[in-house]
C-alpha positions in Angstrom: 67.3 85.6 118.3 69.3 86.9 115.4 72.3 88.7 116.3 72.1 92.6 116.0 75.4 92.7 114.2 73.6 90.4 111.4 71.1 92.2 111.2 72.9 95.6 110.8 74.8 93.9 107.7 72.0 92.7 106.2 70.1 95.9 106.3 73.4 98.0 105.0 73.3 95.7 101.9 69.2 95.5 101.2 68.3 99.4 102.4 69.9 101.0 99.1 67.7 98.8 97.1 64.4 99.4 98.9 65.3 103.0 99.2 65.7 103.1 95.5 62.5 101.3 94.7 60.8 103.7 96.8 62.2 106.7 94.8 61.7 105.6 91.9 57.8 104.3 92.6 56.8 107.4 94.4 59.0 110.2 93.0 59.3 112.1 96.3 63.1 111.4 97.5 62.7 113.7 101.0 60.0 111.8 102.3 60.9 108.5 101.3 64.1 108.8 102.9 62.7 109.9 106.0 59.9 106.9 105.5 62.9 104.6 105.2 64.8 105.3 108.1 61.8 104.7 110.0 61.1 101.3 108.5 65.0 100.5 109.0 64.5 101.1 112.9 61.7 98.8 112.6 63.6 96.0 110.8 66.9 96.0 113.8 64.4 95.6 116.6 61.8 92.8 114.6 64.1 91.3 112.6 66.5 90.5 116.1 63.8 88.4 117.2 61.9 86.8 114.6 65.2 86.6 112.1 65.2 88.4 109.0 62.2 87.9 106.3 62.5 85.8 103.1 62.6 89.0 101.3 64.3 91.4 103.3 63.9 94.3 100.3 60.9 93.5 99.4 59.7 93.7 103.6 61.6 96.9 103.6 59.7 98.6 100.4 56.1 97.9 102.0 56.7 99.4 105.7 58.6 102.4 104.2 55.8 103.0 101.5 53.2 102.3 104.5 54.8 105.0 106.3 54.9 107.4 103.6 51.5 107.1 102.7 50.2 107.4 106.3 53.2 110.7 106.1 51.3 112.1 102.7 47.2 111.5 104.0 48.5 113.7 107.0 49.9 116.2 105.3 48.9 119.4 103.5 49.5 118.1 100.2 47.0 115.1 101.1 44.6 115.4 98.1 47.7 115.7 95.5 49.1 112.8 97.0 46.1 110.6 97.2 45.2 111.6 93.9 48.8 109.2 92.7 48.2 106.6 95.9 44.5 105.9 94.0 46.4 105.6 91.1 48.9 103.4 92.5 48.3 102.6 95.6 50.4 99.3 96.8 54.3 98.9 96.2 54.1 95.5 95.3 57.2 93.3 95.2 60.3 94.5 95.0 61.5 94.9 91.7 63.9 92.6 90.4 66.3 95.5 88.8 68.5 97.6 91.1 67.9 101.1 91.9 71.3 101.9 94.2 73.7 103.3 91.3 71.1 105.5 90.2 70.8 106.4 93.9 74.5 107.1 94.1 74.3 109.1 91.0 71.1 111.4 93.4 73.0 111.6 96.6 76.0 112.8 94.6 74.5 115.1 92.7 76.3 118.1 91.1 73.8 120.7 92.8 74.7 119.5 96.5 77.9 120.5 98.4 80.6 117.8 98.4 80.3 117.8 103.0 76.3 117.8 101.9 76.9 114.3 99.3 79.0 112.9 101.8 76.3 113.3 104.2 73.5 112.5 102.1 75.9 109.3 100.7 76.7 108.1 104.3 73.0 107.8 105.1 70.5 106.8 102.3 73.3 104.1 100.5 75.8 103.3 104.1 72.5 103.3 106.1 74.3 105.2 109.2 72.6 107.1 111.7 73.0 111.1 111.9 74.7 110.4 114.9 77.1 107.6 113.5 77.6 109.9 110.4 78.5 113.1 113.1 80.7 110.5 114.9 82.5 109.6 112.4 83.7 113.4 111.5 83.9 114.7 114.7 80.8 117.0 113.8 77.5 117.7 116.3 74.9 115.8 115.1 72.6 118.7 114.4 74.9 120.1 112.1 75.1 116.6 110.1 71.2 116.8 110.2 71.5 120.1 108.6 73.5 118.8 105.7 70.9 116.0 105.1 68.4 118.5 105.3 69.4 120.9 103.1 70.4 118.0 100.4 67.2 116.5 100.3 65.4 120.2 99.9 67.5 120.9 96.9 67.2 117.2 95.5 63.2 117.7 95.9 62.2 117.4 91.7 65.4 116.0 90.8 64.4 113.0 88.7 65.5 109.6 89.6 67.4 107.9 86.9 70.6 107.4 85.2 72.2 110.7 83.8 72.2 111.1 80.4 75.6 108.9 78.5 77.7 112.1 77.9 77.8 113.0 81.6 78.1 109.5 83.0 82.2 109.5 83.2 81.7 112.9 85.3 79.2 111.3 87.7 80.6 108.4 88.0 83.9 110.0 89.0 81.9 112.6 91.1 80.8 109.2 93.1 84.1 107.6 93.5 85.3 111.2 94.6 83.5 111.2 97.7 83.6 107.2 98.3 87.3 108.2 98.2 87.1 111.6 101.0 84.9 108.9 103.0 87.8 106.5 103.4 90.7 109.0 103.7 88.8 110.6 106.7 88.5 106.7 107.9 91.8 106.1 107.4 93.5 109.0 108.8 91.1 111.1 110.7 91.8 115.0 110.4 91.4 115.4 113.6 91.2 113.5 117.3 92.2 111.2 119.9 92.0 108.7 117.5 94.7 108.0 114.3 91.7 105.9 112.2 88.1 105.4 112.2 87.7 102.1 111.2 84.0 102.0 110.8 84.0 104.9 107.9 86.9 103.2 106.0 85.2 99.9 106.2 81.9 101.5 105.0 83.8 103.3 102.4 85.1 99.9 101.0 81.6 98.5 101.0 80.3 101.2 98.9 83.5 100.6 96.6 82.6 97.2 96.1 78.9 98.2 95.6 80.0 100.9 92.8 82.5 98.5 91.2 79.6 95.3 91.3 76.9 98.2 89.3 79.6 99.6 87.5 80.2 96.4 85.9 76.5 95.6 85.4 76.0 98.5 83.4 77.6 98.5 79.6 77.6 102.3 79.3 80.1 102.3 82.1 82.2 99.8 80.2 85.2 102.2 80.3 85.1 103.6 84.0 85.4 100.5 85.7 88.9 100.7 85.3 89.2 103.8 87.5 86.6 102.4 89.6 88.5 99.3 90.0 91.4 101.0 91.1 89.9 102.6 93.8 88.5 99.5 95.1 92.1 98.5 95.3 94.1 101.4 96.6 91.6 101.7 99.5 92.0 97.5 100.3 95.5 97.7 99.7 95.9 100.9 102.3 93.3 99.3 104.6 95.0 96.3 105.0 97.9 97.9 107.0 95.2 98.8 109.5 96.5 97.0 112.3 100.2 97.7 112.1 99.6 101.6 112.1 99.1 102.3 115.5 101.0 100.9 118.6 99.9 99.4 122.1 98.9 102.6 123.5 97.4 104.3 119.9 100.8 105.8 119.0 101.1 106.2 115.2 104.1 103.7 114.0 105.2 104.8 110.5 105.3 102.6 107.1 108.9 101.9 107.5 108.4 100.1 111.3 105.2 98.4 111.2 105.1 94.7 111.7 103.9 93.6 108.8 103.2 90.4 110.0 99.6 92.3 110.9 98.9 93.2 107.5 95.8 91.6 106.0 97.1 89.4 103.3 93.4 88.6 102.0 93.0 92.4 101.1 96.3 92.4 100.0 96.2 89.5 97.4 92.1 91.3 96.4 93.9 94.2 95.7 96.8 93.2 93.7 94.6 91.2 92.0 92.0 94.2 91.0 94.6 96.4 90.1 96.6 93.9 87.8 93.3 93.3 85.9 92.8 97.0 85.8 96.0 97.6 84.4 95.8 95.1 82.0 92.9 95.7 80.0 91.5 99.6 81.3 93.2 103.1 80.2 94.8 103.9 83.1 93.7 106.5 85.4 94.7 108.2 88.8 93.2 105.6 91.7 95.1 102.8 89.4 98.6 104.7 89.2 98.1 105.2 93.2 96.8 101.3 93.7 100.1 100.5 91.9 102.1 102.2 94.5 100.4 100.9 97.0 100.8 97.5 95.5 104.5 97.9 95.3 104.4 98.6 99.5 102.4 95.6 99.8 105.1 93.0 97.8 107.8 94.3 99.6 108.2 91.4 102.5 110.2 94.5 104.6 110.6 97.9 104.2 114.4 97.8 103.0 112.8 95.5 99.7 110.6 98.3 99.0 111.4 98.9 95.3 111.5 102.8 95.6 112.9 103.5 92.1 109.2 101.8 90.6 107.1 104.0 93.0 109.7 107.0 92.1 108.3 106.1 87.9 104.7 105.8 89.3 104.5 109.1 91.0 106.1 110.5 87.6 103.6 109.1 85.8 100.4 110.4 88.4 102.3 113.8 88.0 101.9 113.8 84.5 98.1 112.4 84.4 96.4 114.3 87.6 99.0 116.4 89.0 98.4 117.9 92.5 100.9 119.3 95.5 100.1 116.3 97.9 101.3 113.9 94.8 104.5 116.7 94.2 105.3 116.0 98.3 105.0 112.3 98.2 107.0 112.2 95.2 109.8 114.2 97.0 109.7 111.5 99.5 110.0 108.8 97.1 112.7 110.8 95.5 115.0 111.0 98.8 114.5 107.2 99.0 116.2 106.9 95.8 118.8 109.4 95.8 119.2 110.9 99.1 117.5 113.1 101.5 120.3 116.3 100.6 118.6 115.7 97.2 115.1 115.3 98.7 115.7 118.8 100.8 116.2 120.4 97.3 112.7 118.8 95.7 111.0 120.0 98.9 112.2 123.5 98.8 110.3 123.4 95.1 107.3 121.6 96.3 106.9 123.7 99.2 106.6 126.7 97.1 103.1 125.7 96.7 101.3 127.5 99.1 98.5 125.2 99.6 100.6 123.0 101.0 103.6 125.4 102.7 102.4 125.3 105.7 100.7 121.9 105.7 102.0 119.7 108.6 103.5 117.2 106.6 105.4 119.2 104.6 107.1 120.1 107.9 107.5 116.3 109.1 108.9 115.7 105.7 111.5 118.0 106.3 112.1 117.3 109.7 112.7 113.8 108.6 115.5 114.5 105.8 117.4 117.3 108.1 117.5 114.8 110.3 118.9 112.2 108.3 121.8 114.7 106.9 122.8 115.8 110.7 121.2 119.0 111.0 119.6 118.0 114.1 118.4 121.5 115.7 117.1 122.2 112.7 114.7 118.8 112.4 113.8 119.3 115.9 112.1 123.0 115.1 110.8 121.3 112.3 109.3 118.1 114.4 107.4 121.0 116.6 106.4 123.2 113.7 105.1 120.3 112.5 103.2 118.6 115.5 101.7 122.6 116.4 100.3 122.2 112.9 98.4 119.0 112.6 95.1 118.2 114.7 95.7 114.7 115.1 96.6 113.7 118.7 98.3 110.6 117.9 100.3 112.4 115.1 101.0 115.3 117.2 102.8 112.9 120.2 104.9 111.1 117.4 105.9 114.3 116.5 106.9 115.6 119.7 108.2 112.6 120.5 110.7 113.1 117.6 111.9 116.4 118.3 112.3 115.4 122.0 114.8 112.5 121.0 116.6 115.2 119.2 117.0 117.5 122.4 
């Protein structure tokens, strides 16, 4: 008996490719979607006892296209669809090329709603449930089913195949976009008992590496795989601290006190590795600039080695390329490292003049944090509980408290 675990990670890897096939042979995305989650549920309860087959793709393509076609002959459309199966009627072997970036490019298409791609994304390239999918985001499950509803309805005609070469940067970016959303909602979740969940941020690095590995396959894309690169490496670089960011009991334990003994030196040395290469030979791009901080964190053996006054010149340099508040407010922090926190309160007052970011939680932390490094310790503790009111993360919201309380 194979273990179900096995058989999970083999199917996460092969299902893209079968689904893609499938698209691409029978032109209907909505129903071969549905016909492959049906063969998938087939595969994790045959394949745990008789082992996976020789050609796990190539098993997966004829049960989903068996199931279609017994979907289409029952359906109201049957003599339109029989009219292709008589024309072609078996799948045949799976095809030798690989159909998942052009799948990527589908389930992240321009016409869907970025919660709807995610969605879509998540299940037909991660293979996750509904339910895993509405698990991870904290969602019901019939509102996820919804999403993936509604994005297969507008995708139905979209044709399957690379866009054209002027809008390839765009999609491509539109891809590593929500790759990106998947892993910062693993990484920190918005909301919960829980600072992390693990199993989105790992899935979001698996469909890094699989965007980086067609990326690379495809000339056309030649100059993106910089940027692509770098995101591979910022989200193994952040990941890697996974197991020093939380305490005993779940409590969140900031950068500048985690062991980091616990940090995952194989995803570090991957990282620094991707984003050396990137930097070396790709224009430079926002996920590099922000894999280079994160790089700089990663070399520093303790936090008192961090070299601020680099990550201080990177942040100037993100400003300048894809300038947004959250980048302003971690540039104020790397600012107080450097010079102070009095001089940090003063680049927070002009950050925090954004209003999409005014009120944000961490703004208030941030400036919690420096009033209470210049002494002005009633006024960090209403800032700790301004701050801890704000956020909807229960771990983040007892460190908070916990802060201001110390201060009482």
């Amino acid at each position: 008996m194979t273990d179900a675990s096995d058989v999970e990670g083999l199917l996460r890897v092969v299902a893209p490719r079968a689904l893609g096939a499938l698209v691409r042979r029978r032109g209907d995305f909505d129903d071969a979607e549905d016909a492959m989650q049906e063969a998938l549920l087939a595969a994790a309860t045959e394949w745990r006892t008789t082992g996976p087959p020789d050609d796990p793709t190539g098993w997966l393509l004829r049960v989903a296209d068996r199931r279609l076609v017994d979907s289409w002959r029952s359906n109201s459309a049957r003599r339109r669809r029989e009219e292709v199966l008589a024309a072609d009627p078996d799948p045949g072997p799976a095809s030798r090329s690989d159909d998942s970036l052009e799948l990527l490019f589908l389930c992240c298409h321009p016409s869907l709603t970025l919660p709807s791609q995610i969605a879509l994304t998540l299940r037909a390239v991660g293979g996750l449930t509904t339910d895993q999918i509405a698990h991870g985001f904290l969602v019901p499950s019939a509102t996820i089913g919804q999403r993936i509803s509604r994005a297969k309805a507008t995708l139905r005609g979209a044709r399957f195949e690379l866009p054209a070469p002027t809008e390839l940067p765009d999609r491509v970016a539109a891809v590593a976009a929500v790759i990106y959303l998947i892993f910062t909602e693993g990484h920190t979740a918005s909301s919960g008992a829980s600072l992390d969940r693990v199993d989105l941020a790992d899935e979001a690095v698996r469909l890094g590496r699989l965007l980086l590995t067609l990326v690379r396959a495809h000339p056309a894309l030649a100059r993106q795989e910089g940027e692509v690169a770098g995101l591979l490496a910022l989200m193994l670089l952040t990941h890697s601290r996974r197991a020093a960011r939380t305490g005993p009991h779940g409590d969140l334990v900031l950068l500048v006190d985690q062991d980091r003994r616990l940090w995952d030196r194989a995803l570090i040395d991957e990282g620094i590795a991707l984003i050396e290469g990137a930097l070396s030979e790709a224009p430079i791009g926002p996920y590099q600039l922000q894999a280079a901080i994160a790089a700089v964190h990663a070399e520093a053996a303790t936090a008192g080695e961090t070299d601020w006054r680099q990550i201080l010149g990177l942040y100037d340099l993100l400003i300048a390329l894809a300038p947004s508040p959250m980048t302003r407010l971690n540039r104020v922090v790397a600012l107080a490292m450097v010079d102070g926190s009095a001089a940090g309160l003063l680049a927070l007052d002009t950050a925090a003049a954004d209003p999409t970011i005014a009120d944000h939680h961490r703004t208030h932390a941030v400036r919690a944090h420096f009033l209470e490094d210049v002494g002005d310790t009633a006024g960090a503790r209403d800032e700790y509980e301004l701050a801890a009111r704000l956020t909807h993360s229960i771990p983040e919201r007892r460190h908070l408290l916990d802060r201001a309380a110390r201060l009482a």
